[in-house]
N, C-alpha and C positions, 0 to 999 in steps of 0.2 A: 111847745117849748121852742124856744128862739135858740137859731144858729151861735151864740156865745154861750148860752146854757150849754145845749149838747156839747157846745169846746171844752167847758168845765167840769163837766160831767168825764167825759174820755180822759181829761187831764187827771181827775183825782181817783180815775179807774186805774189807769196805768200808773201812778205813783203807788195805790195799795198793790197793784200785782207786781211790779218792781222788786217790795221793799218783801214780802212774803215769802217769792224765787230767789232772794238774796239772804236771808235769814237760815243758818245753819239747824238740823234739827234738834231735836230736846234731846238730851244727854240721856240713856241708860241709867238705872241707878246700879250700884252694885249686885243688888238680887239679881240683875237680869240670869236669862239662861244663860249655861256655860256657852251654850254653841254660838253665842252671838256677841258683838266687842260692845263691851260697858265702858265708857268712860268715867261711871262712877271708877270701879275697880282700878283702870289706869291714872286717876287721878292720886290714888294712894301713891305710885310710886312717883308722879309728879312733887307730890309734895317732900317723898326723899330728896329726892335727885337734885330739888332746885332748893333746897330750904336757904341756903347761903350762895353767895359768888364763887363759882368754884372753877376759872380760868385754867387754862394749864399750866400744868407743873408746881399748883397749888394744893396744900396740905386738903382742902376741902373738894380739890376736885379726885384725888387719890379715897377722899371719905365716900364719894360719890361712885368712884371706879369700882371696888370694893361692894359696894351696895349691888351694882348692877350687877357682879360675879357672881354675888350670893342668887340674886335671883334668876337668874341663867341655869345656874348649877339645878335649881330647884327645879327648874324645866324639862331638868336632861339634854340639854345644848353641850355640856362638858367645853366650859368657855375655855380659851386662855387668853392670855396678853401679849400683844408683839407690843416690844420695847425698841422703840428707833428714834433716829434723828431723820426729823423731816426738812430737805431744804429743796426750796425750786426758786424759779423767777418768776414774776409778778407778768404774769402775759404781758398786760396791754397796758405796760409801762415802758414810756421811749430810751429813757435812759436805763442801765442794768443796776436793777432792785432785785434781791433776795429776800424771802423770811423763811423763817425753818425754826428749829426748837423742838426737846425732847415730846416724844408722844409712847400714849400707851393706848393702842386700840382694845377692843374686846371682841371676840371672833367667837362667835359659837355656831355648831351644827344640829340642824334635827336630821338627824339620819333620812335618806328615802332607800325604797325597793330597790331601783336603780343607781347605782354611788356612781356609776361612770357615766351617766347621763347628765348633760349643761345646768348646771346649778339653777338655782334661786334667790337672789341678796335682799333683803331688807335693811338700808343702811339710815342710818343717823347719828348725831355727834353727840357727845356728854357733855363736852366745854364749853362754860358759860364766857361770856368777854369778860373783864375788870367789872364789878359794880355792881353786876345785874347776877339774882337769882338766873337769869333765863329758863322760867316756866316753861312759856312757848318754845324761845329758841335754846335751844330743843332738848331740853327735859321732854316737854309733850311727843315729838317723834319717837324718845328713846322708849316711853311708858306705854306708845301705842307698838311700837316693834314690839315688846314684852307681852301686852295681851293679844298681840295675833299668835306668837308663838305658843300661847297657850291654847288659843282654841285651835289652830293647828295640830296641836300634839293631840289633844282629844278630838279630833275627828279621825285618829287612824296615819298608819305609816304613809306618808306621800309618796306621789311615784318617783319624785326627786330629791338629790339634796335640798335644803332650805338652810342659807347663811346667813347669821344674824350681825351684820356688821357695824359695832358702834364705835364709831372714830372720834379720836382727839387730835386738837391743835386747832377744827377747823375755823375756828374764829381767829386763829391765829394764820392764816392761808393757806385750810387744806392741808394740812401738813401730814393730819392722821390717813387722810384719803389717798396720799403721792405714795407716804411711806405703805400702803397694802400695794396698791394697787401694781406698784413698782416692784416689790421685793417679797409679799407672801406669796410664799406656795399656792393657797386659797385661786388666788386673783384670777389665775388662766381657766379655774373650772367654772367662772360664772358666765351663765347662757345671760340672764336678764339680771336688771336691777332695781327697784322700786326705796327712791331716797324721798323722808319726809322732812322738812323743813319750814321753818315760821318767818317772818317780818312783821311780826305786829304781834296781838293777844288774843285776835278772835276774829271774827269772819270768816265767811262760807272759802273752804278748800280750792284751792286751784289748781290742775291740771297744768303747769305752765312750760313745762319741758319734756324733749324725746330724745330718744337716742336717731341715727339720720336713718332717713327712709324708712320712714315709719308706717306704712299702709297696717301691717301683721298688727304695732301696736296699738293702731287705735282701733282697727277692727277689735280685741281685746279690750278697748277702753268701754266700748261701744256696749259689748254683751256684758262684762260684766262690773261696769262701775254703778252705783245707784246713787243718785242726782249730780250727777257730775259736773262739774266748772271748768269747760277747756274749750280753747280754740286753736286754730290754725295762726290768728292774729298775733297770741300771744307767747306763741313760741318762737315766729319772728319776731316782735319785740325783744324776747329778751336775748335774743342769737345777738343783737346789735348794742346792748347793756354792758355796760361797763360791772355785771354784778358774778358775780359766782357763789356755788356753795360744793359740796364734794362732789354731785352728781355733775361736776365740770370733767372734774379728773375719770372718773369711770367712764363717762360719754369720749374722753379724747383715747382712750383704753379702747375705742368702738365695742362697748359691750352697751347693749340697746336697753332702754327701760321708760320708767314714767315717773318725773318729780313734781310731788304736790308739797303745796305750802299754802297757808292762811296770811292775809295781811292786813285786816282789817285791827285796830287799837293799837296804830303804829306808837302813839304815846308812847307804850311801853317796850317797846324796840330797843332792846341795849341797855334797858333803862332800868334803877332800882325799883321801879312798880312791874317790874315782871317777875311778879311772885304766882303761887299757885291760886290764892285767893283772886287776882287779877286776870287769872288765865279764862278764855269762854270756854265751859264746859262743851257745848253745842261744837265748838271747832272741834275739839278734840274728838267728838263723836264723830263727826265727820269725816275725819281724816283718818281713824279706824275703820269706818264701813268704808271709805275706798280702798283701804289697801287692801283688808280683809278679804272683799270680795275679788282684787286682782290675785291678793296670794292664795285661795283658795282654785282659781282656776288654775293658774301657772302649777300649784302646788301636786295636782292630780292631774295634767294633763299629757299626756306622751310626748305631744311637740311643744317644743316656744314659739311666739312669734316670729312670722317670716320677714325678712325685709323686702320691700316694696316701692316704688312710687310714695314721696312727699304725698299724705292727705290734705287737702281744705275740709275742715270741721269746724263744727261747734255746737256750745249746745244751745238748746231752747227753753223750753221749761221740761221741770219735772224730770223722768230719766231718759227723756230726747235730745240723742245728740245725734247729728246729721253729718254725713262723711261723704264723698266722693272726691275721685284723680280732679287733680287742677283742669285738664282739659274740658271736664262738665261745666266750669263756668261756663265757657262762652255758649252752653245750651242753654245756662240760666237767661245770658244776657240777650240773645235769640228773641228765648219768650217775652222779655221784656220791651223790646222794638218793636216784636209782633204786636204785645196787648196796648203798646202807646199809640201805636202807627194805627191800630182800629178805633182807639179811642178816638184820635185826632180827625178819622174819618168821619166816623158819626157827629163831631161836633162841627168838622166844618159843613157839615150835610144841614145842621139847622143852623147855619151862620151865626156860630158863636166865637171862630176863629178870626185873628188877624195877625199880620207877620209882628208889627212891631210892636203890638202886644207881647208876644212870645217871647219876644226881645228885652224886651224890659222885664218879664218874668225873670229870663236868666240871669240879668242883674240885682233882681229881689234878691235871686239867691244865693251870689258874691255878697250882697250889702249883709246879708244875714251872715254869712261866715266871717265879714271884716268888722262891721259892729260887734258882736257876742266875741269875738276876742279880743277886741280894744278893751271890752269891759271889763272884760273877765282880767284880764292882762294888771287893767287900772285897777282892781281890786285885789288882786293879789300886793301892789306895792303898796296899797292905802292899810291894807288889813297889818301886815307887818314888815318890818325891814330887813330886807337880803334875803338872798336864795340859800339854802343849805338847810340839811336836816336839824341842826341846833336853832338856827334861824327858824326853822317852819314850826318849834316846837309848841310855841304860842297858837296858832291853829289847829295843831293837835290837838291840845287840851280843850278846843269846844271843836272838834271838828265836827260835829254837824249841823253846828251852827255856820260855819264856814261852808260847807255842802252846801244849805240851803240859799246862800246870799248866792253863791255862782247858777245855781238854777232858780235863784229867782230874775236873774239878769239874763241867762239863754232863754225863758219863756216868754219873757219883756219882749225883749226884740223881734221872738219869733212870733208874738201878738202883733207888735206894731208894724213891723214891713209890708205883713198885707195888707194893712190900716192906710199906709203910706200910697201905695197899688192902687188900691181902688177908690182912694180920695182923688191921686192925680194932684199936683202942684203943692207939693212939700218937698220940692226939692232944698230950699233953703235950711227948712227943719231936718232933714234927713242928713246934708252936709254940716251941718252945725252940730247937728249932736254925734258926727265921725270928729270933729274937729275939737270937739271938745272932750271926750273920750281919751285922745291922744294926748290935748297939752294939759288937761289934767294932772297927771301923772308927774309935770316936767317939775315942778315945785319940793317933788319928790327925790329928786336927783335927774341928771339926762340919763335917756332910755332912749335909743335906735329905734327898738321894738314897739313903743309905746305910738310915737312921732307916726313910725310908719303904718302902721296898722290903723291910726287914727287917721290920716291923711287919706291913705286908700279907702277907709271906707266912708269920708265926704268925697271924694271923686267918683265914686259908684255911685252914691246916693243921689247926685247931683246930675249925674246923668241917667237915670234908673227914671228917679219920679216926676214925669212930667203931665201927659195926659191920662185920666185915668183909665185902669184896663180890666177887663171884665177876670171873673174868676176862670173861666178856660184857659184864655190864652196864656194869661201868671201860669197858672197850674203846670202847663208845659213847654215853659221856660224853664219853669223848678228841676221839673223831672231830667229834659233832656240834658242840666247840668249832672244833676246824677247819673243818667247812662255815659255819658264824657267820661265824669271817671271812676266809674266801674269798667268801663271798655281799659282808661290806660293803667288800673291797677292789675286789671287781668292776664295784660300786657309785662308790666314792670313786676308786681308783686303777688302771686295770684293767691296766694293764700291768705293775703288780707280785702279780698275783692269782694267775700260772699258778706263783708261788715255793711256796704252800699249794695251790691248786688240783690241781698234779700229782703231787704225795705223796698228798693224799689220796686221789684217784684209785687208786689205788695201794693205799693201805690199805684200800679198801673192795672192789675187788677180792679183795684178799687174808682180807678179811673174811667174805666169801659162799664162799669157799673153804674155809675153816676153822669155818663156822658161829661165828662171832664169838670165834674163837680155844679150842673146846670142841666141836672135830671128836671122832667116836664113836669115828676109828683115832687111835690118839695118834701114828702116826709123820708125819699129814697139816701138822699146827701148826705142828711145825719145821723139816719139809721145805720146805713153803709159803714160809716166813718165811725162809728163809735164800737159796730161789731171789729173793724180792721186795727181801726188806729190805735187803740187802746192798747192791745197786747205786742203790735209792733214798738208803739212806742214804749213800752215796758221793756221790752226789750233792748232797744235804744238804751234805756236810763240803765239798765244792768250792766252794760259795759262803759257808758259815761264813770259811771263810780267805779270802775275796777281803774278806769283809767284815772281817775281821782287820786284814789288809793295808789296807784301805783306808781304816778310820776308828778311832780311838784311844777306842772306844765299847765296852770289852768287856760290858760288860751288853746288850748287843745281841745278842752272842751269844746270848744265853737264847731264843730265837725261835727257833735251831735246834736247842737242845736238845727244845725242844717237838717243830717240825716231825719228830724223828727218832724222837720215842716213836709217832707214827703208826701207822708200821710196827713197831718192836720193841717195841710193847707186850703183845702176847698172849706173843712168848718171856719176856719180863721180869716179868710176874705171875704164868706157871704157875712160875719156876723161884723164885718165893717162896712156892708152896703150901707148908703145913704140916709139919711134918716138919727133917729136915738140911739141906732144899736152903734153905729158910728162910735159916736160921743161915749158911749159905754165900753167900746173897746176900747178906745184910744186913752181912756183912765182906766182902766186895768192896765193895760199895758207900761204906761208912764206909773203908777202907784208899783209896779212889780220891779221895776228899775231903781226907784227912790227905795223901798225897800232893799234890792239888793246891795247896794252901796251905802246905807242906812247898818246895813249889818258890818259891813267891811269896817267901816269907819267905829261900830261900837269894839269890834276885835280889838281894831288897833289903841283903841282910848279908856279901855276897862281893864282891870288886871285878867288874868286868865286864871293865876295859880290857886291851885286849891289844895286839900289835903292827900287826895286821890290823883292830883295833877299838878305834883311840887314842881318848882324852877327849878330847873337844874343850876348847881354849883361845882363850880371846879376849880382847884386849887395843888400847887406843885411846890414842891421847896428844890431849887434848881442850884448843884455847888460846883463851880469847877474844885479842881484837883489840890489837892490840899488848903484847901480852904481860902486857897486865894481869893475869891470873891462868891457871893449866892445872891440869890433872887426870886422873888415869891413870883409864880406864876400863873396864867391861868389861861385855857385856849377858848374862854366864853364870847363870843360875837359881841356880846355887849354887856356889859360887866355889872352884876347883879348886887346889890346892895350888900348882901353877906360878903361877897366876893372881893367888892375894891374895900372894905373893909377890914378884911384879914390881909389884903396887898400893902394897903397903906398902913401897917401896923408897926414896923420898924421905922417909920419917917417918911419913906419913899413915896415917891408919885408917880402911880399905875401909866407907862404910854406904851405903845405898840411898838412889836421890835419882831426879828427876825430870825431862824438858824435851823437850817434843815434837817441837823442833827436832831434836833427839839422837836419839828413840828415843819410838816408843809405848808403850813398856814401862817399870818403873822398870828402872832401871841401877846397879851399884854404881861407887860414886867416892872418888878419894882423892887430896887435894890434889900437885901434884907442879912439879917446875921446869920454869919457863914456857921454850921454845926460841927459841933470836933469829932474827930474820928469817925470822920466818912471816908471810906473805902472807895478808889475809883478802879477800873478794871487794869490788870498791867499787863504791857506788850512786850515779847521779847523779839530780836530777830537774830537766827542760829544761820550760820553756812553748811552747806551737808556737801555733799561729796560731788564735785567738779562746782559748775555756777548755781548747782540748785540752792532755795533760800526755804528759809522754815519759820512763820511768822507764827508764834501762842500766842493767841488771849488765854485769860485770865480772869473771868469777871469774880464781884467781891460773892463771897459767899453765900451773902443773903440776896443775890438779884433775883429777880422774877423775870427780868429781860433785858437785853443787849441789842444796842443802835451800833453799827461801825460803818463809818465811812472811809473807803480807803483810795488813796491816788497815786497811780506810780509816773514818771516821768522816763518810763522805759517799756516796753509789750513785754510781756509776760506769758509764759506758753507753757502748757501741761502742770495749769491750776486743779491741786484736788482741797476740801473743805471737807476734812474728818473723813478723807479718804475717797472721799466723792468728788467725781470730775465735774468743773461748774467754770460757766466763761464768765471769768472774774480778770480784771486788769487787761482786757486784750485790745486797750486803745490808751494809749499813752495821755498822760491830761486830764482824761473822763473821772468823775466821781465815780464810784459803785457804793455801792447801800447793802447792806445787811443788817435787818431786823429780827433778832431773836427773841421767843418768847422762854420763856423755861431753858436759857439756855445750857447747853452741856456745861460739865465743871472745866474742859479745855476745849478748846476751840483751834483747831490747825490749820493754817493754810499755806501749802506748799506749792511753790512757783520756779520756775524757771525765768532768768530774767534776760533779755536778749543782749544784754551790755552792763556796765558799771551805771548806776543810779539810786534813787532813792525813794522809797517809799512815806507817806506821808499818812496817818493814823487817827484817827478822829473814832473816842467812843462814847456813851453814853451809857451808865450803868442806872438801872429802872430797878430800885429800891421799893419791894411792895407794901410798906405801911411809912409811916408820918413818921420823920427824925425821933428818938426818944430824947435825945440833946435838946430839942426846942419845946419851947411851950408850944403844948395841945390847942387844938384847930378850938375856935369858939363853937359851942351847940347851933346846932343848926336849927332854925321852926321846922312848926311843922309841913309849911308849905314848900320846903328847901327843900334837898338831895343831895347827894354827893355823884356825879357821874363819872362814869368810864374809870379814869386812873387820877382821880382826884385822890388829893390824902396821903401822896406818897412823895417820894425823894427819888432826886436826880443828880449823878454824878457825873461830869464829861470833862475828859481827857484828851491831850495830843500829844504824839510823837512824831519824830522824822526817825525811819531807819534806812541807813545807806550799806550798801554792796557795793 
């Protein structure tokens, strides 16, 4: 078998062990035994809980509250309900944002032997967004909280409390999680917390957050999770994420724990196909045998986790996950010098070494990081237009189709470079095709990104391939890029170091094995490389797709295309030696390109939607204040047939316009007929006693949610918000923003104002169904949808009040 065979062979080894370690397990059916979590069984309460949208402060998410009581009650939890107003500020917003709005959490206990020993929490939310059943998010947490507390109660009294904590608002910011964590009793007796949460429909669970200093917690991940998804990587990642869920608030509370979530079938992310029938049964199984098995330890054991020393971790396959203190990198990276530095011995020992060989290896292995994401880069803007999750929804809908063209493009490259290496004088080919990678793209609109990424990787190219260089000396070019920077992540980031640290490992091993890929038996190179490379590169591809799945950044990919030539570099340059196998690589490699861009190109030029994968449609009736003017609107990227349809239905012509009150984003709008007797929210403003001031809303009766924007042209000092102290107006000039969902029937804010001036009032009252005053919305196919807070009415007002 020829060196290209055995590549092919390793390649579609490690794509089936990949795709196998990444596949959630088979769901339980209901029979299963009591003592063990079925997600048959929690699928039943799945399909309560999410049957309809049941947002807060919605008549169906109260049907939903109520459901969950009942089944609580039936546990022996003896639930209640805290009834609060939840308001904070939006962290990592520059200017000062508010949301808040009425919640009603569900709090129930299993009693333990010890009641004064540090609790146990299991938390997740009941609140769907506007639109969406939320199956996954997180009906699925709430139904797997429910059957651990069942097999908990029948395995016997625990030695601790166990809190069953189901929060509302949290779609709406956390609001159910602020208002416990801040003001129930509960909250000071919780030792640990274990929050389950979704971003998608299905795929294999993720381990993606700790509470700090985590050594205790993952040593407890370690013993008792079974096939666990975590890393050290991705709890950085998301420390630096613009995302939250309630295990925000408990984490900033410094009560330590572990949040898992599934994110694979982002499709249905917020979206009306996040029904129970759409939900993967297999995540859901999944997500109960981890908790299971963490609340089963915690649940019986005398202590909690300790706190410790940051872990680097991760797992591998199966239920191996590998931990140790940051400081054992640098014995990883040790080994790895030591097993290069013998390799390089022995090769130069039979004169297979030369310097600028080595040389141009390392630039193989820039040109392979600045290609694979030129491509990648260009195929993201050929597949479809603009960045953003309504934008990306069209690649949702065939996202494996979309997977496949971006690894049919990292394999491309990562064939051709050594192809480039060992021919020697392609530098013209190797800058022309960085060079056109880039202005590809420009017809598309101008891209920075695109420009520069294309540029740089014909300036590598063009210096890279000149004479050809044998497979040794490439091979440790390649390499010693990787020990570079594994040395400076170890350095800067260490808990993302073992992601290059452990391949390379790996390939340097495999290195001294093969005498740097130019072993004297030729059957040792591909033998070697197919037992090595295969399951590292499986490995590779397992976190390529989380990184897929988890950020809309495909030129990021190129990092694994690198990380995977590690190991399949010595197959991938012998099978471009001289000769047929050449020509053979060099069309695979070119055919794997044309393909992946082949695929890009049919995304963007085929329709996507289907019955299982509708376009979303969105649609608003927007009125100022007595009906002085309205306007059909709609916040869609690019306006869907249904959509400028119902816009342009009063006469009007759908154009983009603006109003922060409305929307962060532009919005397209189109004049339309104003509805009688809409209700806008009213503002009064009272003088209390010496300069204090007393501003009520008011919103109309039927709101579901309250936008305010407020600006005084004087400091304002000793703001409280329904009695809550909140830094609202303490810069003269500045907007302040207040988002309510479910807002309270009055709304207070009282201020002190430093002088005579005036306050300026800006609100928007969020009406949750479609005018009854206007004709009904046209039916929609069945490839349409209605998303988020489509279908309903908006009313915005302004006042000036002066002191």
């Amino acid at each position: 078998m020829n060196r290209l065979a055995v590549l092919g062979v390793t390649l579609v080894a490690a794509l089936v062990l990949a795709t196998a370690a990444g596949r959630p397990p088979s769901p339980r059916p209901a029979t299963a035994p009591p003592e063990v979590f079925s997600a048959g069984r929690a699928l039943t309460d799945v399909g309560v809980i999410a049957r309809e949208p049941h947002p807060i402060g919605s008549v169906e998410n109260a049907r939903a509250r109520d459901y969950i009581l009942a089944r609580m009650t039936a546990l022996g939890l003896s639930p209640q309900v805290q009834a609060d107003f939840g308001l904070q500020r939006v962290a990592r917003a520059q200017e000062p944002i508010f949301v808040g709005g009425q919640v009603e959490n569900i709090v129930g206990v299993l009693p333990g032997r010890d009641r004064s020993a540090p609790a146990l929490a299991l938390m997740a939310h009941y609140d769907s967004v506007p639109g969406s059943p939320g199956a996954a998010d997180d009906a699925a947490g709430v139904a797997a909280a429910l059957e651990v507390a069942r097999i908990l109660k029948a395995r016997g009294t625990p030695a601790r409390d166990v809190i069953f904590l189901i929060t509302d608002g949290e779609e709406a910011g956390l609001l159910g999680a602020e208002a416990f964590f801040a003001r129930h009793p509960l909250a000071g007796r919780i030792g640990f917390l274990v929050n389950m949460e979704a971003r998608g429909g299905g795929g294999l669970v993720q381990m993606f957050q700790t509470g700090a200093q985590n050594q205790g917690t993952i040593d407890l991940l370690r013993r008792a999770a079974s096939q666990p998804s975590a890393s050290s990587l991705s709890v950085m990642l998301y420390s630096a994420m613009p995302n939250d869920t309630d295990f925000t608030v408990s984490r900033a509370a410094r009560i330590d724990g572990l949040n898992f979530a599934f994110i694979g079938r982002q499709f249905d992310y917020h979206a009306a196909t996040s029904t129970p029938a759409n939900l993967d049964a297999g995540s859901l199984q999944h997500m109960g045998d981890q908790v299971t098995a963490v609340a089963l330890d915690l649940s019986q054991s005398p202590t909690l986790p300790s706190r410790g020393p940051d872990r680097v971790f991760s797992h591998v396959f199966g239920d191996l996950l590998i931990a140790y203190p940051a400081a054992a990198g640098w014995l990883i990276l040790a080994a790895c010098a030591g097993l290069l530095a013998l390799a390089v011995r022995n090769a130069r020992r039979s004169g297979l070494l030369d310097a600028p060989g080595v040389v141009r290896g390392v630039g193989a292995a820039v040109y392979i990081l600045l290609l694979s994401g030129a491509l990648m880069h260009l195929a993201r803007r050929v597949a479809t237009e603009g960045a953003g999750f309504l934008e990306q929804r069209s690649l949702l809908a065939r996202v494996t189709t979309w997977e496949t063209a971006l690894l049919l493009l990292g394999l491309g490259v990562l064939l051709l470079t050594p192809r480039f290496t060992a021919r020697g004088r392609s530098r013209l080919q190797a800058g022309a095709l960085g060079l056109a990678a880039g202005a590809a793209a420009l017809p598309l609109g101008w891209d920075l990104a695109a420009v520069a990424l294309g540029i740089a990787a014909a300036v590598a190219g063009f210096m890279t391939f000149g004479p050809p260089v044998r497979v040794a000396p490439a091979w440790t070019g390649v390499l010693l890029t990787a020990l570079a920077a594994a040395l400076v992540l170890q350095v800067l980031a260490p808990a993302a170091a073992f992601l290059v640290a452990w391949p390379l490992l790996a390939a340097c091993l495999l290195a001294v094995l093969t005498t740097l890929g130019a072993a004297p038996r030729p059957w040792i190179t591909p033998l070697a490389g197919l037992l090595v490379a295969a399951p590292v590169t499986a490995w590779i591809l397992g976190y390529a797709h989380g990184v897929f799945l988890g950020l809309d950044l495909p030129a990021l990919l190129a990092l694994f295309a690198w990380l995977a030539a590690l190991c399949l570099w010595p197959l991938a340059h012998d099978a471009t030696e001289p000769g047929q196998k050449q020509v053979q690589a060099g069309l695979v490699a070119v055919g794997m390109l044309a393909a992946g861009l082949s695929l890009a190109i049919f995304l963007r030029m085929s329709p996507p939607w289907s019955e299982r994968h509708p376009q979303v449609t969105i649609v608003q009736h927007l009125q100022d204040a007595g009906a002085a003017g309205a306007l059909l609107i709609s916040a869609e990227p690019r306006l869907s047939k249904w959509t400028a349809g119902v816009l342009a239905r009063d006469g009007g012509r759908p154009s983009l316009t603006t109003d922060d009150l409305v929307s962060r984003r532009d919005f397209w709008a189109a004049p339309a007929r104003p509805a009688p007797m809409m209700m806008s929210a009213e503002t009064t403003l009272t003088a209390l006693e010496g300069d204090r001031q007393r501003l009520v809303i008011r919103p109309p009766a039927d709101a579901s949610g309250l936008s305010l924007n407020l600006r005084s042209n004087t400091l304002a000092t000793a703001l409280t918000v329904n009695g809550r102290p909140v830094r609202l107006l303490a810069a003269p000039g500045v907007w302040n923003r207040i988002r309510l969902q479910a807002p309270p029937e009055t709304l207070v804010i009282e201020f002190t104002p430093a002088g005579p001036g005036a306050l300026e009032v800006r609100t928007l009252s969020r009406l949750g169904k479609w005018p009854a005053q206007l004709s009904p919305l046209p039916a929609r196919g069945p490839r349409e949808m209605a998303f988020g807070d489509s279908d309903t009415a908006l009313v915005r007002a302004a006042a000036t009040h002066r002191w």
